[in-house]
C-alpha positions in Angstrom: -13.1 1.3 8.5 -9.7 3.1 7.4 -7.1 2.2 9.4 -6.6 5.3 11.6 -10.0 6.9 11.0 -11.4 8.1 14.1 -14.6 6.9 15.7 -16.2 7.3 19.0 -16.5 4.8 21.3 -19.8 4.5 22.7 -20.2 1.3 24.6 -18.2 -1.3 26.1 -18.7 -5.2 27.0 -16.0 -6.8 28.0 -13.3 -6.6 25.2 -15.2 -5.1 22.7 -16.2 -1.9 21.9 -19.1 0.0 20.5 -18.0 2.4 18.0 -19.8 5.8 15.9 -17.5 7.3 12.7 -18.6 10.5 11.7 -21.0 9.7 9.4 -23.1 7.6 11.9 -21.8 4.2 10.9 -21.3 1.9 13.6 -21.1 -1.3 15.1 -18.9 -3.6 17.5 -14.8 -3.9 17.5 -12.7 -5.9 19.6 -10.5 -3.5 21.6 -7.1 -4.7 20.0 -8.6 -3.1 16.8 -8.7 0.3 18.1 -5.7 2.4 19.2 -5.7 6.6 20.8 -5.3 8.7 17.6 -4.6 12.3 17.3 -7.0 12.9 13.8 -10.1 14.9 12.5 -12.3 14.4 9.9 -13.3 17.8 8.1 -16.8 18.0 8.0 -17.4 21.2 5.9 -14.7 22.4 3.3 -12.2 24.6 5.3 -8.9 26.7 4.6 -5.5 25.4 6.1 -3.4 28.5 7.1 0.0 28.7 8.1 -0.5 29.7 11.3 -3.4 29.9 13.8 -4.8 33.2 12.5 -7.5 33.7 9.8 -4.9 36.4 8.9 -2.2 34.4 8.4 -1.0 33.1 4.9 -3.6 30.4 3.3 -1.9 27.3 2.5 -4.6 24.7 1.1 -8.7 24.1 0.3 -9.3 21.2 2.7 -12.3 19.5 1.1 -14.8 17.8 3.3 -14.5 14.0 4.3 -10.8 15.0 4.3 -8.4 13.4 7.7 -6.5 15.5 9.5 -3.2 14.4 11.8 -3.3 16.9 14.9 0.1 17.4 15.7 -0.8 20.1 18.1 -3.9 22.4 19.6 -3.5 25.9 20.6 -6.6 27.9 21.3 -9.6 27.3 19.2 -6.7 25.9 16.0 -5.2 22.5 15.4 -1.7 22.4 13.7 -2.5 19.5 10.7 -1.0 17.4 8.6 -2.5 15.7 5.5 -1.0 14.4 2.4 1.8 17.0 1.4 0.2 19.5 3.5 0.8 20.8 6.9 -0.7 23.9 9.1 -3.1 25.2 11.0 -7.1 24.7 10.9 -9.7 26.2 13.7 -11.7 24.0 15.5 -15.3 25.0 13.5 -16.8 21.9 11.5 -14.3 19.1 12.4 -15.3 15.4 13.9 -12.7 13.9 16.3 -10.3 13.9 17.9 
């Protein structure tokens, strides 16, 4: 796993923890391993705007398989970061967080 990817947690035993990623891939992690994130993966190509409105000003393509930093959530949009980018993203075809 990427460092910071987010996954699901799903069991527990003990001090380990049974984890799904978003494609459906998991297994068992000591808890020391893991650590709360704030991050989406983009399941289906989407459109980062610069503010939450589909009106608003398009910023970037967001391809799919792409992770997401939420730095904040208002309504149905998450304010992003990735790479260079920042803005806002609604909630439709994300995994996480």
């Amino acid at each position: 796993l990427k460092k910071n990817f987010p996954v699901e947690i799903i069991d527990e035993k003990e001090n380990f923890r049974k984890i799904l990623d978003y494609k459906n891939n998991g297994g068992w992690v000591h808890r020391s391993q893991l650590k709360k994130s704030n991050s989406l993966i983009v399941l289906e190509e989407k459109i980062l705007f610069n503010n939450f409105t589909k009106y608003s000003k398009p910023v970037a393509v967001i391809k799919s398989g792409r992770m997401l930093i939420v730095k904040k959530k208002e309504k149905k949009w998450f304010k992003v970061v990735t790479g260079n980018y920042a803005g806002w993203v609604n909630n439709e075809n994300l995994w996480g967080y």
